[in-house]
N, C-alpha and C positions, 0 to 999 in steps of 0.2 A: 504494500500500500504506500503511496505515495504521501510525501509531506511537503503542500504547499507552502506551509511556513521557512520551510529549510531548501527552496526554489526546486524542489524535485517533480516532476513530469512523468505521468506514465506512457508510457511509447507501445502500441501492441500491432503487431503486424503479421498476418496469419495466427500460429497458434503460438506466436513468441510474446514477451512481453519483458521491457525494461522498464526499472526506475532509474530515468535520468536527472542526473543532477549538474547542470552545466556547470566550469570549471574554469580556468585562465587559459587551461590548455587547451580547453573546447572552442573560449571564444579566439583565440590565437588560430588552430585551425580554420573555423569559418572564415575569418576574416582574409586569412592569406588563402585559401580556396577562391573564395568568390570576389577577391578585389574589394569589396565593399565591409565598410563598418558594422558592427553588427547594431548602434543607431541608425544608419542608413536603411538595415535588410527591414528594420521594424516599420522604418517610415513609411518604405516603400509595401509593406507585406499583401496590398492587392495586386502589388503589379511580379510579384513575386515568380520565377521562374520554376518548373518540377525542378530542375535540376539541381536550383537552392536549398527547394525546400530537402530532395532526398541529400542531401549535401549536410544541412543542418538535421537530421534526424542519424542522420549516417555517424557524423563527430558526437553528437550527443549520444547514442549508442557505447559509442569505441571510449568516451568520457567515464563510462560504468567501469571497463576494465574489464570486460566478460572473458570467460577462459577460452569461447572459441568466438567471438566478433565477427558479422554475419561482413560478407565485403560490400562493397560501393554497389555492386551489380545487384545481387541479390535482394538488398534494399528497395534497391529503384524496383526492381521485378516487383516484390511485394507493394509498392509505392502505388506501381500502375493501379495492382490487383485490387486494392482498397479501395483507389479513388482520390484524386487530390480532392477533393471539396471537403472529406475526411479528414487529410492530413494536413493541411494548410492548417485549422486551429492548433493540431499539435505544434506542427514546427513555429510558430506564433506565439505557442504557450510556453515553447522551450526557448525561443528567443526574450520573451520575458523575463522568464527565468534567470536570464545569463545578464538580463541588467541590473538585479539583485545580487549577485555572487560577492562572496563580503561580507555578509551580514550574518551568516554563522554562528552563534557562539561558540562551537563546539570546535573551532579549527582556531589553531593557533596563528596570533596576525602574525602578519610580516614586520621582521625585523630592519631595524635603520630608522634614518631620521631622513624618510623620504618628502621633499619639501623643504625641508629643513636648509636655512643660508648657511652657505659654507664660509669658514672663517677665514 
């Protein structure tokens, strides 16, 4: 079960199903996949392309860490079979998601005095 409070998303595609929890590495991913920011991908999310969306559910997937991560094809395969009208709120709810990441308590912040004026 999924915990909206801790930016998690459920992803189900045929008879699989993840909890994903977008990541720095997830949005890093998207971002350098598609060229665009992942502010940008949300701006835009009607004019959204499949190949972003199985793009961003793809990175969000491989974000879990699964022991066997289904590939890029396979996704899209399942993508079609669903239906984007489907999947379009997931990958929407997952791009959501990943403008929350941060907020955690549970993970430890990052160290440094980032911002911080140098002397």
């Amino acid at each position: 079960m999924a915990n909206a409070e801790r930016g998690e998303v459920v992803v189900k595609l045929g008879s699989e199903e993840w909890v994903v929890r977008p990541s720095f590495d997830f949005i890093c991913g998207v971002e350098e996949a598609t060229g665009r920011s992942i502010l940008e991908l949300v701006e835009n999310i009607r004019s959204i392309r499949l190949t972003d969306i199985v793009l961003i559910i793809h990175e969000g997937i491989k974000s879990t860490k699964p022991a066997l991560p289904p590939t890029k094809a396979v996704v899209g395969a399942l993508a079609v079979k669903a239906g984007v009208t489907k999947l379009l709120p997931v990958a929407a709810n997952i791009l959501s998601a990943a403008l929350g990441v941060g907020t955690d308590d549970d993970e430890e912040p990052p160290q440094g005095n980032v911002g911080a004026p140098s002397a």
